[in-house]
C-alpha positions as CSV (number, residue, x, y, z in Angstrom):
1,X,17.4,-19.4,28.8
2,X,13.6,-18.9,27.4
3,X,12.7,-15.4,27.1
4,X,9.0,-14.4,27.6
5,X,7.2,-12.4,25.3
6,X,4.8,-10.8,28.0
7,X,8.2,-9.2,29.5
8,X,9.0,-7.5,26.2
9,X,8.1,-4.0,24.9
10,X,7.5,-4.0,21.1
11,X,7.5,-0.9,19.7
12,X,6.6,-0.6,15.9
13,X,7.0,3.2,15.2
14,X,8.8,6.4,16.3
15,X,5.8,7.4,17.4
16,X,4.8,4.8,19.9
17,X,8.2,4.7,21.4
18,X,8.6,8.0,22.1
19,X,4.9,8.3,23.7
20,X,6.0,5.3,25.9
21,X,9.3,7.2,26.6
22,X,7.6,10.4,27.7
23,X,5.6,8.4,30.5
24,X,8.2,7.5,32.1
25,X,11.0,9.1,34.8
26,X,13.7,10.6,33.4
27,X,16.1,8.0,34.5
28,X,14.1,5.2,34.1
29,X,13.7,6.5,30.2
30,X,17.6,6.9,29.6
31,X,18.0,3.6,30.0
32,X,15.2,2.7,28.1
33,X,17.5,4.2,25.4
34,X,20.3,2.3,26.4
35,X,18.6,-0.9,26.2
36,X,16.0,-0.5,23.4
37,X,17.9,-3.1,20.0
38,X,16.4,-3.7,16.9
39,X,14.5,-6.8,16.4
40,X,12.5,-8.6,13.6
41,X,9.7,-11.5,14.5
42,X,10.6,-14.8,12.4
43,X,14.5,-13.9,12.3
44,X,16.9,-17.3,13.6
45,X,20.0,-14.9,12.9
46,X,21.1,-11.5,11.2
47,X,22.9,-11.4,8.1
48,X,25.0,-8.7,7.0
49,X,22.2,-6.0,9.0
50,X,19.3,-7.9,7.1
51,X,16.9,-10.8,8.3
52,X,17.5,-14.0,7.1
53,X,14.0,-15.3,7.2
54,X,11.9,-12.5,6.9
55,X,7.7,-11.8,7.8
56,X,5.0,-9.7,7.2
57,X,5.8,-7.7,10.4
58,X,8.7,-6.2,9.5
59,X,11.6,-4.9,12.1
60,X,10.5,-3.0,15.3
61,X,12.4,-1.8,18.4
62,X,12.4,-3.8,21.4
63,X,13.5,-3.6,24.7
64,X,13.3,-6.9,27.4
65,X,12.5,-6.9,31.0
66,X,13.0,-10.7,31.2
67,X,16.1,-12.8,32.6
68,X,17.9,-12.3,28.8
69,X,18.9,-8.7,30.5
70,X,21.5,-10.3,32.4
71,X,23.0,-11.7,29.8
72,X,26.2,-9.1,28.7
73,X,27.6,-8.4,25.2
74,X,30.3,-10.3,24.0
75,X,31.8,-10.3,20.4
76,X,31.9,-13.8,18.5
77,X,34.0,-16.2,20.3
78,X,34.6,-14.7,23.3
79,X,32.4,-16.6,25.4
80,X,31.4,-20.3,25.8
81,X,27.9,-19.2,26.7
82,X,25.4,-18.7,24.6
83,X,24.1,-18.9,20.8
84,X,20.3,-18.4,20.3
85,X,17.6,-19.7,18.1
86,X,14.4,-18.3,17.3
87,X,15.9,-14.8,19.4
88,X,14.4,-15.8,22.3
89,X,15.8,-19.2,23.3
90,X,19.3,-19.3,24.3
91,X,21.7,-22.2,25.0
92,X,25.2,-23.3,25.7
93,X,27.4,-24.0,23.0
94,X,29.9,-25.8,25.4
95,X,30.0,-27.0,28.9
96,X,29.7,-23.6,31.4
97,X,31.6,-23.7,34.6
98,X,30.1,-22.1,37.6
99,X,31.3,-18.4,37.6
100,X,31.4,-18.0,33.9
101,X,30.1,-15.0,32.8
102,X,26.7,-15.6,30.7
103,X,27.5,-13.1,27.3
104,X,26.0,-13.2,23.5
105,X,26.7,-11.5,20.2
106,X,24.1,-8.8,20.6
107,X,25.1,-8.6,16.8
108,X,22.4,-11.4,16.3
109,X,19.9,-9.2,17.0
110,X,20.6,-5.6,15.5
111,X,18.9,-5.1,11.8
112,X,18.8,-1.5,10.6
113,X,15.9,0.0,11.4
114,X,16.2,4.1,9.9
115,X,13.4,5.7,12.0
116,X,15.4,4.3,15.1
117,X,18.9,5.4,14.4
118,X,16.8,8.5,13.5
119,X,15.2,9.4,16.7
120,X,19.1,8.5,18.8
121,X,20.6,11.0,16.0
122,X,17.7,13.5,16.6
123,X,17.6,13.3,20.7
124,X,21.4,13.8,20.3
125,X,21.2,17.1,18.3
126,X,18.6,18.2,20.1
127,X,20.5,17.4,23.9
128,X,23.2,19.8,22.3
129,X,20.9,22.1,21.1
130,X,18.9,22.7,24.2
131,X,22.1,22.0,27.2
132,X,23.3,25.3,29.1
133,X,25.8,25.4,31.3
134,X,26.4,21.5,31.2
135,X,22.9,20.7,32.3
136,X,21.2,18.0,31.0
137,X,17.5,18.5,29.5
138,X,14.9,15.7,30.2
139,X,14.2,13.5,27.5
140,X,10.5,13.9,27.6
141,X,11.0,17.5,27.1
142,X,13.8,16.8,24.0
143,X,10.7,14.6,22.8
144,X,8.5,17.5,23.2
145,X,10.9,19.4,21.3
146,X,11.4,17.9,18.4
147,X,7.9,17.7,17.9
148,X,7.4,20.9,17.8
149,X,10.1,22.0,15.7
150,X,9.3,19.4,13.0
């Protein structure tokens, strides 16, 4: 499986993502969040949370709208399916039967990126800041809030 860089959203700073977060329907942006992984340009595989061949770009958040979203999480060695080269190519690493699940170590693609974990810890406070009576704020209006306060 190729993935296609015109089906992925790059998103370089806090910033950005949450303008491009804002735009979009409640729902649609909660899973956004849900999707969104860390990801560095150059990187064949993570080591220890740090890229193994770093660039000048540096790590960004990503999320993909291409046929790598069907592929589902699976810990190493849990799954004959799938090891990756270049993060976007992806191949068998043994014969596939028809039926098998398609998974991958999303660990291979997470590097530690502090404004990100940032922004989930901030949108978190802020839901539990802002909820009454169990109800659920909208996340452009968290955004908004946060903003503001800070």
């Amino acid at each position: 499986m190729g993935g296609d860089q015109d089906n992925v959203a790059h998103f370089r700073t806090r910033e950005q993502l949450e303008d491009h977060l804002m735009l979009l329907p409640d729902a649609l942006a909660c899973d956004v969040l849900h999707f969104l992984f860390t990801w560095e340009d150059g990187c064949t595989f993570s080591c220890n949370g740090e890229c193994c061949e770093p660039n000048k770009i540096g790590p960004h958040v990503v999320y993909a709208l291409d046929e790598g979203s069907f592929i589902n999480h699976a810990f190493p060695h849990q799954s004959p399916s799938s090891a990756s080269i270049n993060n976007m190519t992806t191949f068998a690493s043994r014969d596939i039967q028809p039926g098998t699940p398609l998974m991958e170590d999303y660990g291979l693609f997470t590097w530690s990126l502090p404004w990100h974990e940032q922004l989930f810890h901030d949108l978190s406070h802020e839901q539990r800041r802002r909820e009454e009576g169990g109800a659920r704020v909208p996340v452009r209006e968290l955004i908004l809030g946060l903003r503001a306060s800070g």
